[in-house]
N, C-alpha and C positions, 0 to 999 in steps of 0.2 A: 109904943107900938113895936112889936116883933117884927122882924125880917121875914117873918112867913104872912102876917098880917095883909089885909087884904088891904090898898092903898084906895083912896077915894076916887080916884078917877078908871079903876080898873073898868067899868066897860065903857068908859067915855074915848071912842077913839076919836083923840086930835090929828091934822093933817099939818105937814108941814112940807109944804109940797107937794106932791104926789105922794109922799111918804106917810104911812099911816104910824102914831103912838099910841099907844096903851101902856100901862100900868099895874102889871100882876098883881106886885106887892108893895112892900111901903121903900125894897131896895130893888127893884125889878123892871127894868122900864124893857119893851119889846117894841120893835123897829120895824115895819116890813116896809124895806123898799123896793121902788117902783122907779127904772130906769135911772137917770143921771143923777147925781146928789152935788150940786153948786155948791161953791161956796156960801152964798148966803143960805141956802138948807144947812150946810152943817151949824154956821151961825145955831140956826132954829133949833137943831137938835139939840144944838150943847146946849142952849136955854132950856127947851125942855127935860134933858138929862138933869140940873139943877135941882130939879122938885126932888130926886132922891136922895140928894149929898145929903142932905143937913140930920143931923143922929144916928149917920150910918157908919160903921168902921170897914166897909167897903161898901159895892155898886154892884148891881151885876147887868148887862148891858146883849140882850139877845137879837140877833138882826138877823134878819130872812129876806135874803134876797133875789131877787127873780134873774133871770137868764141874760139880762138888758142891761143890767147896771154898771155904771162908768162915775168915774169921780173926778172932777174939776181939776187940773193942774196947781188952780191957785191956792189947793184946800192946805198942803203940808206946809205951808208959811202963817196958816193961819193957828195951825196947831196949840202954840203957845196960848197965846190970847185968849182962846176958846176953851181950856182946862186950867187956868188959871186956880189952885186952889181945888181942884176935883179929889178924894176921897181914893184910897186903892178901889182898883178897877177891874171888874174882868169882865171880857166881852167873849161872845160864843157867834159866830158868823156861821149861817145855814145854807147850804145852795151856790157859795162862794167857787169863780172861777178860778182857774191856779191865778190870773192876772191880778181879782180882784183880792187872793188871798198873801200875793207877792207885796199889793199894794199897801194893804192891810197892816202886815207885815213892817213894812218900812213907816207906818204910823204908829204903832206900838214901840218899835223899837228908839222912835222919835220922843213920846211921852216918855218913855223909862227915862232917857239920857237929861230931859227937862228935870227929873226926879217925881215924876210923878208915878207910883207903882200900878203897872200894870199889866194883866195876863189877858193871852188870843190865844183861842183854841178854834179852830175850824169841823164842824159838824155836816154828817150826809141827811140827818134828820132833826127835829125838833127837841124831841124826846132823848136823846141821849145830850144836848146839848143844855137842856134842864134838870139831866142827872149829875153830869157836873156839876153843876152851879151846887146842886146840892150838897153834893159829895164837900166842894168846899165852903160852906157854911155849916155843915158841920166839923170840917176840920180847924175854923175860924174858932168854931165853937168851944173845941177842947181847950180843958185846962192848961195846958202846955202847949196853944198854938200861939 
């Protein structure tokens, strides 16, 4: 299956929490949250993020999130634990407050130092945050990437 390929649960949206998942593609999983994300939602997500490690030479990880959202103090101890073995990564964060994008931020920079490779790009819309993604799967793509 190709990285553009349509993944099996694309319109099955699961809930993991209040948080809705879907599945674009067979390297695409799409997030939209909905107020607080606990730690035991992140548990959930990184389970569901799972379904697209396996044959993938990265992940691509798009989260939309509403006006509300807050993240559990306990979550960056859990960090490790929860990417154990995750695939390079890049996430595109939609809607993101400067708080949650400060947050964000100090999660990323947390998985890199773990050595688990990973990019955050912060997006005002959907659509340019999908052109990325593009943008690097085809740079993934080239001969000399």
């Amino acid at each position: 299956m190709s990285s553009t390929d349509s993944h099996p649960d694309q319109q099955h949206i699961t809930y993991v929490g209040k948080h809705e998942v879907t599945y674009d593609t067979d390297d695409l999983m799409v997030i939209r949250v909905h107020g607080n994300i606990s730690v035991d939602d992140a548990r959930g997500l990184a389970l569901a993020e799972r379904k697209i490690w396996a044959n993938n030479v990265a992940v691509y990880l798009l989260v939309i999130v509403d006006k509300t959202v807050s993240i559990d103090s306990g979550l960056l101890g859990e960090i490790k634990s929860l990417y154990a073995g995750r695939p390079p990564h890049l996430s595109a964060l939609v809607g993101a407050s400067f708080t949650l994008q400060t947050v964000g931020s100090v999660i990323n920079r947390a998985l890199r130092m773990l050595g688990r490779p990973s990019s955050l790009r912060f997006f005002k819309d959907e659509a340019d945050a999908r052109a990325w993604f593009d943008e690097e799967r085809a740079r993934r793509a080239a001969p000399d990437a």
